[in-house]
C-alpha positions, 0 to 999 in steps of 0.5 A: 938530537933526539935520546934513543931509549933501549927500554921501550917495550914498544917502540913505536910507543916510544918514539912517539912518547919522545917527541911529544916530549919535545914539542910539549917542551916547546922544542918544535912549536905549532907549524914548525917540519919534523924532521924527514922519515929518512933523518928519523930512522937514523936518529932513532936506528930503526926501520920506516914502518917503525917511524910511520906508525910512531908518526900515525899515534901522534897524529890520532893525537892530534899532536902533528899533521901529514901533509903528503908530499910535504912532511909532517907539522906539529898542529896548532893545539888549544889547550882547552880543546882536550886532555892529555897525558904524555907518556912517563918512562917507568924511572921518571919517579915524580911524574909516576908519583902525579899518575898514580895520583890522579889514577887513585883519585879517579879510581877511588871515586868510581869504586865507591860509585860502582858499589850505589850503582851496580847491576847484576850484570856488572857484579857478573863481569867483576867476578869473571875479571877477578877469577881471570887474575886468579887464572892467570897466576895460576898459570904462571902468568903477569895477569896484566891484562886481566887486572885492567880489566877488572878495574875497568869493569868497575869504572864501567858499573858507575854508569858514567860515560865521562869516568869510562871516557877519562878511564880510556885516555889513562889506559896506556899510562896506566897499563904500562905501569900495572905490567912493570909493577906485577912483573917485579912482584912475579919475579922478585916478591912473589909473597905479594901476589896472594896480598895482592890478589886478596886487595882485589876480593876485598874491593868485589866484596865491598861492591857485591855488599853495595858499601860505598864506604868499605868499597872506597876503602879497599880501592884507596888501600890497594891502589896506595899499597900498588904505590908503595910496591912500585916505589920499592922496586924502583929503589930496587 
């Protein structure tokens, strides 16, 4: 039996993260039939647009296969063929942990490349990110958004098609995780916002400076001290 999750922000979301973890953990293999939409809506108490558009996610994911008429069947998937993160609830505290890691790591790299590589543009599209973060506490809000967004456009200024592809696929995982770590710091650390807010200048400075060191530095420190602001509300 499927475990409904009531934490879900999205549940579409949701309901895809959960099967993909059964067939990821080898409980409905390559072949084998989903069940029906009808045994879906029960199981997880929704409506079928709901199931529908958790079964689209999947099969853009390649994860199953819509034979209309017939049902829906998890894909034959070669391990090689591609990359993918299966979506962690926001409690499972060591597969966070592996995240984390693998975001700083790529993270970190792009940073220190955006600092050599930057163009005026970039350093343009950096800033207005960072003044939109800066607008958006000032107006009370999470400023979610505009924090990926200026990672993003980092990850953008190293020029390398393969870190902006790899950026893209930590996206949802990654977002999800900025959101719940900036709503606590909003609602329950609001000393951190200025702390915070100061990490991100000292990273546009690096890169503005063209120091891949100190831009390496700062983006290993902020994404470090994200870690341990998380791991403090999770005790929480």
């Amino acid at each position: 039996m499927i475990e409904h999750s009531t934490a879900s922000l999205h549940l579409p979301d949701e309901i895809a993260r959960q099967l993909g973890q059964l067939i990821q953990a080898k409980k409905l293999s390559p072949g084998d039939r989903l069940p029906s939409e009808r045994d879906l809506c029960e199981q997880f108490s929704v409506s079928r647009p709901v199931i529908r558009e958790a079964l689209s996610r999947l099969k853009s994911e390649g994860v199953v296969s819509i034979r209309r008429g017939v049902g829906v069947f998890v894909t034959e998937r070669d391990p090689r063929d591609g990359f993918k993160i299966q979506e962690v609830d926001i409690e499972e505290k060591f597969a966070i942990s592996q995240v984390m890691e693998l975001i700083a790591t790529v993270e970190v790299s792009a940073t220190r490349l955006a600092a050599m590589r930057r163009t005026n543009d970039d350093l343009k599209q950096i800033r207005r990110c960072l003044l939109g973060m800066e607008f958006a506490i000032a107006s009370d809000r999470l400023g979610d958004e505009e924090d990926f967004e200026f990672h993003q456009a980092i990850v953008v200024a190293t020029h390398n098609p393969y870190f902006e592809t790899l950026s893209q696929h930590l996206e949802h995982t990654a977002r999800k995780m900025i959101r719940h770590l900036r709503s606590n710091t909003k609602t329950r650390h609001t000393n951190l916002i200025e702390a915070v807010q100061a990490e991100h200048q000292a990273i546009y400075n690096a890169i503005v400076a063209g120091d891949p060191i100190a831009a390496e530095l700062a983006a290993r420190t902020h994404l470090e001290n994200a870690e341990k602001r998380l791991a403090k509300y999770m005790r929480a």
